[in-house]
N, C-alpha and C positions, 0 to 999 in steps of 0.2 A: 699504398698511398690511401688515407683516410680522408675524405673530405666531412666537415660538420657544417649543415648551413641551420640557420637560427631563423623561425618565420614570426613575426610578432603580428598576430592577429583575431581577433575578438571569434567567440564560438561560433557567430552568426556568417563573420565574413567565413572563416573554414568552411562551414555547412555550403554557402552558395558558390565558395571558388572549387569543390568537388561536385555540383550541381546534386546535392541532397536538399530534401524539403524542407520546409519552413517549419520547424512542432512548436511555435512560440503561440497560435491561437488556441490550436487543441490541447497545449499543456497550462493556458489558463482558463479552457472550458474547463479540464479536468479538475484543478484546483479550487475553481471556485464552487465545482458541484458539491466533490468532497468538504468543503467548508461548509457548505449549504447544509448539507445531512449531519455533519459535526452538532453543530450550531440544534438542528432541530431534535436532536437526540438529546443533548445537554441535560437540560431540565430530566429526562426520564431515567439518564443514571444517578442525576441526585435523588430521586425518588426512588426507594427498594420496591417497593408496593408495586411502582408499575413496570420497573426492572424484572421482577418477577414474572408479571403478567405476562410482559414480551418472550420473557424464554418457556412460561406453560405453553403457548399457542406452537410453540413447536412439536412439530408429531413426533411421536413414540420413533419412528426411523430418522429423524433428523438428529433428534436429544442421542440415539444411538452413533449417528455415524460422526456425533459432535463428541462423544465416549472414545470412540475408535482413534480420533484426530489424536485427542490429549494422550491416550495412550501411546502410539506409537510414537508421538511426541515426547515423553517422557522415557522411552524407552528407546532412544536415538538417544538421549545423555551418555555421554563416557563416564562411564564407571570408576570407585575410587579403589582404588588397590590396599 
């Protein structure tokens, strides 16, 4: 015997009828920070000059382990036969 029952009910009601928390203010703090630093970045990737600038200020071990990232990023692609 199979039973199927159908619950028609909004994310928020699920969240609170399984007694899970509320993330609807910390997932618009979080939204709107990341918009905020969007937003103040903008302008400096239209600009190469100070695109630049921002990535010399990284040290010689960051510009490295930011080498390492793309590498074994690149090297995680499936290969063509």
């Amino acid at each position: 015997m199979k039973f199927t029952i159908n619950i028609d009910c909004t994310p928020a009601e699920a969240r609170a009828f399984f007694g899970m928390p509320d993330v609807e203010p910390m997932n618009k703090m979080i939204v709107d920070e990341m918009t905020r630093r969007a937003k103040d970045n903008l302008d400096t990737l239209a600009d190469p000059e100070r695109f630049m600038a921002q990535w010399m200020q990284m040290s010689g071990k960051s510009m490295e382990q930011f080498q390492n990232l793309m590498g074994s990023a690149m090297g995680a692609a499936p290969k063509k036969k």
